[in-house]
C-alpha positions as a Markdown table, in Angstrom:
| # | Residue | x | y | z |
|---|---|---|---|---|
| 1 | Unk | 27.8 | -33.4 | -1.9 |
| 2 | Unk | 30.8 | -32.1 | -3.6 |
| 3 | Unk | 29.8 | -34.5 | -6.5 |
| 4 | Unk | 26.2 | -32.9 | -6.6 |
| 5 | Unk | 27.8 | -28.9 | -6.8 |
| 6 | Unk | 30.1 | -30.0 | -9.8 |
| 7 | Unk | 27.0 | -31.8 | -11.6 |
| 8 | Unk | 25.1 | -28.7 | -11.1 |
| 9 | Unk | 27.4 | -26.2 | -12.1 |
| 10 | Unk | 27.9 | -28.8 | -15.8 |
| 11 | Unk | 24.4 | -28.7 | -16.2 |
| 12 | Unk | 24.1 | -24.9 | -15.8 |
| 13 | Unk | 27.5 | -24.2 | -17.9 |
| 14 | Unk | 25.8 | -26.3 | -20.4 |
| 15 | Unk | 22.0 | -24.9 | -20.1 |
| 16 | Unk | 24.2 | -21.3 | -20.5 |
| 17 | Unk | 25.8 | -22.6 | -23.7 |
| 18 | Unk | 22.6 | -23.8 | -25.1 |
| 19 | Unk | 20.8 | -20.6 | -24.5 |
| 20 | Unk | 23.8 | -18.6 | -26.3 |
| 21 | Unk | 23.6 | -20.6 | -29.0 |
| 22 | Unk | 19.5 | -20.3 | -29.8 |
| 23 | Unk | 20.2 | -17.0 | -29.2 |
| 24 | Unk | 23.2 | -16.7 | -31.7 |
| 25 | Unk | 21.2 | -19.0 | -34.3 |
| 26 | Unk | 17.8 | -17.9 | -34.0 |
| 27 | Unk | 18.2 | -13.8 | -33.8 |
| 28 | Unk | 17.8 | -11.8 | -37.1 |
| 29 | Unk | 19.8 | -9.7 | -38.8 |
| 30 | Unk | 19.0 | -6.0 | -38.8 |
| 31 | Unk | 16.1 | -5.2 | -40.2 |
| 32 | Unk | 15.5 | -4.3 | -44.2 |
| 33 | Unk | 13.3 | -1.9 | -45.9 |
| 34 | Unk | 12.2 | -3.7 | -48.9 |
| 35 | Unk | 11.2 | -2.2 | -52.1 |
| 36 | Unk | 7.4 | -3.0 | -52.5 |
| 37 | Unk | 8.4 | -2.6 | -56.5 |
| 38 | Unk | 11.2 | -3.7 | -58.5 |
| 39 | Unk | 13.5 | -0.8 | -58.0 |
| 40 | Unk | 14.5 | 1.0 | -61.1 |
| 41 | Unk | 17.9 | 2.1 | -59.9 |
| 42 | Unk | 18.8 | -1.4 | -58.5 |
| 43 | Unk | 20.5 | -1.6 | -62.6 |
| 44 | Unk | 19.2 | -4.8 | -62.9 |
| 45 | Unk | 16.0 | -6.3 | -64.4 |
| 46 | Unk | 13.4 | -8.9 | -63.7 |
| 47 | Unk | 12.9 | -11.6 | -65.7 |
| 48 | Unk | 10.0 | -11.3 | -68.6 |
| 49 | Unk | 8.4 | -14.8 | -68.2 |
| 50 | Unk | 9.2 | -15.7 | -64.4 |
| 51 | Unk | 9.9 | -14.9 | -60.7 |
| 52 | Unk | 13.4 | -13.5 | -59.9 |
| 53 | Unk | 14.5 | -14.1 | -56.4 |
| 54 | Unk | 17.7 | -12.2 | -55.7 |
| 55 | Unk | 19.6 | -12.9 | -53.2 |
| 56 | Unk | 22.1 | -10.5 | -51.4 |
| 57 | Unk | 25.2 | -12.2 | -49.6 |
| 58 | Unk | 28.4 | -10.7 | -47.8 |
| 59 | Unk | 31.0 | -12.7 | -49.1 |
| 60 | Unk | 32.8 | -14.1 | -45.7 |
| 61 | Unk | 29.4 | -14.5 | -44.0 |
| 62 | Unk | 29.4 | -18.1 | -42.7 |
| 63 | Unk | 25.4 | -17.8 | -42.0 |
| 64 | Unk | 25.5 | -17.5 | -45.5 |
| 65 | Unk | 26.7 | -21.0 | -46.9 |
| 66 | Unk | 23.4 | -22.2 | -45.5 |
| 67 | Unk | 21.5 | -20.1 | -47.7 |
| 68 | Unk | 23.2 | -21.1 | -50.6 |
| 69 | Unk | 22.2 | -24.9 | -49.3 |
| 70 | Unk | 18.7 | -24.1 | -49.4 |
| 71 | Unk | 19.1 | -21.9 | -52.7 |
| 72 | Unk | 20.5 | -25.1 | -54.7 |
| 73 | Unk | 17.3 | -27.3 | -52.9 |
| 74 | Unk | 15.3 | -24.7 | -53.8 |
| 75 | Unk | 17.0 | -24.2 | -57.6 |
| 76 | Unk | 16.3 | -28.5 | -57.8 |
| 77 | Unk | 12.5 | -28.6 | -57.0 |
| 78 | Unk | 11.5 | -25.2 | -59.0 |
| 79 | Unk | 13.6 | -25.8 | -61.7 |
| 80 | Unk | 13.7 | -23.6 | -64.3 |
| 81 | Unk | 10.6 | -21.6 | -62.9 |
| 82 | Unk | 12.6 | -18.9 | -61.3 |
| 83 | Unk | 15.1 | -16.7 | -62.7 |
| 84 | Unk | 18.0 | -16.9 | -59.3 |
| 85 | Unk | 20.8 | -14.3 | -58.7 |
| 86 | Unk | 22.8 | -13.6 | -55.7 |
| 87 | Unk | 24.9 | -10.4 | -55.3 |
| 88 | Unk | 27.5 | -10.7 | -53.6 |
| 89 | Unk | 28.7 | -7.2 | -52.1 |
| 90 | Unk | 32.2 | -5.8 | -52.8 |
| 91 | Unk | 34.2 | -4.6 | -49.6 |
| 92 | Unk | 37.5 | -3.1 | -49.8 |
| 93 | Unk | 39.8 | -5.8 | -48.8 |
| 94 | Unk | 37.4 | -8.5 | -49.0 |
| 95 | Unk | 37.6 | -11.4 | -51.1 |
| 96 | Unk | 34.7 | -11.4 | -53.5 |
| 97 | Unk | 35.2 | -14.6 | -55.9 |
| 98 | Unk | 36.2 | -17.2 | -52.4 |
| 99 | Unk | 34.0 | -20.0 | -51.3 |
| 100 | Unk | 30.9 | -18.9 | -51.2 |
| 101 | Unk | 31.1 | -17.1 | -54.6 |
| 102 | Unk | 32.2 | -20.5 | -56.0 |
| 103 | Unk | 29.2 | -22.4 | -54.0 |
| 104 | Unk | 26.8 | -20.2 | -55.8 |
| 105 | Unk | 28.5 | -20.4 | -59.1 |
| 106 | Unk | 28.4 | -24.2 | -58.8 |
| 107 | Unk | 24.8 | -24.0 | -58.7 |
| 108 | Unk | 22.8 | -24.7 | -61.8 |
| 109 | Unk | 21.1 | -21.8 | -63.3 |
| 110 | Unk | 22.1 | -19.3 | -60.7 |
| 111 | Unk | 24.1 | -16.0 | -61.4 |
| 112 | Unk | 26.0 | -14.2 | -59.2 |
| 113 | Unk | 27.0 | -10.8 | -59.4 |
| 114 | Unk | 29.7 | -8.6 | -57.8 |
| 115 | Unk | 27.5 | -5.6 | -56.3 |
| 116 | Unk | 30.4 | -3.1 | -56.3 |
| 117 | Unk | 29.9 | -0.7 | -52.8 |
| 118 | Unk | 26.4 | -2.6 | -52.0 |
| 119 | Unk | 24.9 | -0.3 | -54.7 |
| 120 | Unk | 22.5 | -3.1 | -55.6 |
| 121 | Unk | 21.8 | -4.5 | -52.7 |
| 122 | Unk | 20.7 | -1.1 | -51.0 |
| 123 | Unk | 18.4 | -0.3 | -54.2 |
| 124 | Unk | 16.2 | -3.6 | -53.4 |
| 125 | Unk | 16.4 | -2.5 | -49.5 |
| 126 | Unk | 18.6 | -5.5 | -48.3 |
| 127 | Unk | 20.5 | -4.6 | -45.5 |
| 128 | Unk | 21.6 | -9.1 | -44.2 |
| 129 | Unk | 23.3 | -11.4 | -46.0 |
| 130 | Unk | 20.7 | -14.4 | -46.8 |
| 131 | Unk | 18.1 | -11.6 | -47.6 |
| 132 | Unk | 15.9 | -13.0 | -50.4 |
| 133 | Unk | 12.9 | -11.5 | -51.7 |
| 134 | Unk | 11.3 | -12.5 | -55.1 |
| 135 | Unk | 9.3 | -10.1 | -57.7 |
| 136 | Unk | 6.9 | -11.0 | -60.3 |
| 137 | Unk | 7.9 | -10.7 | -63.8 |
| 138 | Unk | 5.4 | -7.1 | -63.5 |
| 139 | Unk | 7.9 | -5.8 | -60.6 |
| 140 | Unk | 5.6 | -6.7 | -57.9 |
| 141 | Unk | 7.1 | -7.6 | -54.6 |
| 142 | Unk | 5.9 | -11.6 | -53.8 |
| 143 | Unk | 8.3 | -12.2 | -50.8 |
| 144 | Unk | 11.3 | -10.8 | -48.6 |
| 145 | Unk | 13.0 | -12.7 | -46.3 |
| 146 | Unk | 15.0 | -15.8 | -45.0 |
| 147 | Unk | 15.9 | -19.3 | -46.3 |
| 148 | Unk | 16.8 | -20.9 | -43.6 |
| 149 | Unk | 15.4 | -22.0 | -40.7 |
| 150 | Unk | 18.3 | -20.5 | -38.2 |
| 151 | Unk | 21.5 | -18.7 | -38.7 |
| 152 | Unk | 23.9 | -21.0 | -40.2 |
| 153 | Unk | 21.4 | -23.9 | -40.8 |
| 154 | Unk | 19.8 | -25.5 | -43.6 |
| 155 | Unk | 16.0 | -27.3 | -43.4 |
| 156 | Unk | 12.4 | -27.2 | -44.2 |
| 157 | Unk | 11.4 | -23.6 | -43.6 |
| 158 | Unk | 8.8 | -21.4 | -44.3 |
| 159 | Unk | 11.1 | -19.0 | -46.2 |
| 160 | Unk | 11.9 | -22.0 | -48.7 |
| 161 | Unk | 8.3 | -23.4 | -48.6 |
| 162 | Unk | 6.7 | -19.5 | -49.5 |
| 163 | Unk | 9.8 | -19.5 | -52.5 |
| 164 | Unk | 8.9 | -22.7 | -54.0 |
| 165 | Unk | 5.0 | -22.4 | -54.2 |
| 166 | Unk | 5.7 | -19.1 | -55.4 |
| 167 | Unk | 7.9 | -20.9 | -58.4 |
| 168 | Unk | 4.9 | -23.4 | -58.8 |
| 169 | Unk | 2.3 | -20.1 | -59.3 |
| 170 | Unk | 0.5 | -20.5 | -56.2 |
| 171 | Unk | -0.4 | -17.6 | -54.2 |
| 172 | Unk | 1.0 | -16.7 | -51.0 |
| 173 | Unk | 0.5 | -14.4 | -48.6 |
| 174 | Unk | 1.2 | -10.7 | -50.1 |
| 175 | Unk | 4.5 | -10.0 | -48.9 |
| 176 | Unk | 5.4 | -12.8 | -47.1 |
| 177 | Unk | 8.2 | -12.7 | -44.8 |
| 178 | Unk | 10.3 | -14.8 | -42.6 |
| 179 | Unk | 13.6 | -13.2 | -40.7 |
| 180 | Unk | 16.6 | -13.1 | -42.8 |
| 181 | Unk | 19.2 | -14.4 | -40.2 |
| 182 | Unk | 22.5 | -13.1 | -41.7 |
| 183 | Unk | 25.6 | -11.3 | -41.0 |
| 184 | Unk | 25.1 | -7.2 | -42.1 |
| 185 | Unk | 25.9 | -6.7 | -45.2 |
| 186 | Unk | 28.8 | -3.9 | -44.5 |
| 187 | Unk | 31.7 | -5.1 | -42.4 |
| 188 | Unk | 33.3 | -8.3 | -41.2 |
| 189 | Unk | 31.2 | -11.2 | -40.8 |
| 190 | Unk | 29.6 | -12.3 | -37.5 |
| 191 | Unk | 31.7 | -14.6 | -35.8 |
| 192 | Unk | 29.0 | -18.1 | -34.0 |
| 193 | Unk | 29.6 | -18.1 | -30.4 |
């Protein structure tokens, strides 16, 4: 009998664990207002002949090294089809250049940019790290949202499948969105259970 109580209590420790975890994983980050238009005061500009995605990353976010995974798939298959920035956020006391500055730096074709005080990222509405969302050359917004399929995961996702047919010129749904599932933007990162 003893044998049977120990089993039980594993198997619920474990179920526990489990539960945590797709919790952890599967929970978005706080939720974004997202310009409908390019935003003027974002001091940037969208590209003239293509989609721009931009991407807005805290720089210690490990959630984040996923979305630069899916960001480099993403760069292979659309090529040179969309115009790809991430902004990575400047907190005091934060490395800004460290690993996952140099993991989207190593990624053909794709520019990062120090967003000194989140000025940037709180012009396009971006308030997660992994927040994408893509405008037309005219400023429209085509989509906002995640690239991966749960926090801290790469995969086949809709956030990935909506970017690239977007980079092929098909149409999507207006506004298209799939959970960005980041650390916030401000403060340390979010440590995984």
């Amino acid at each position: 009998m003893r044998r049977y109580g120990l089993i039980a209590g594993w198997a619920a420790a474990c179920a526990a664990g489990i539960g945590a975890l797709a919790d952890y994983s599967l929970t978005p980050g706080e939720g974004s207002a997202i310009s409908a238009h390019w935003p003027v005061d974002s001091g940037l500009l969208p590209a003239a002949d293509r989609p721009t995605l931009i991407l807005a990353a805290h720089p210690q976010c490990p959630c984040t090294r996923a979305t630069l995974d899916e960001l480099a798939m993403i760069r292979a298959q659309a090529g040179d089809r969309l115009e790809i920035r991430v902004l990575f956020v400047d907190l005091a006391g934060v490395e800004t250049h460290g690993s996952l500055w140099r993991q989207a730096a190593a990624i053909p074709g794709v520019e990062p940019l120090v967003d000194a005080g989140g000025r940037t990222a709180d012009s396009f509405g971006a308030k997660v790290s992994g927040h994408a969302v893509v405008y037309a050359p005219d400023g429209r917004l085509l989509y906002s949202g995640g690239l991966t399929p749960a926090r801290g995961h790469a995969g086949y996702n809709r956030g990935r499948s909506a970017v690239l047919a977007i980079s092929r010129g098909a149409a999507v749904e207006p506004h298209a969105s799939v959970p960005a599932l980041g650390c916030g933007l401000r403060g340390p990162p979010r440590e995984s259970p």
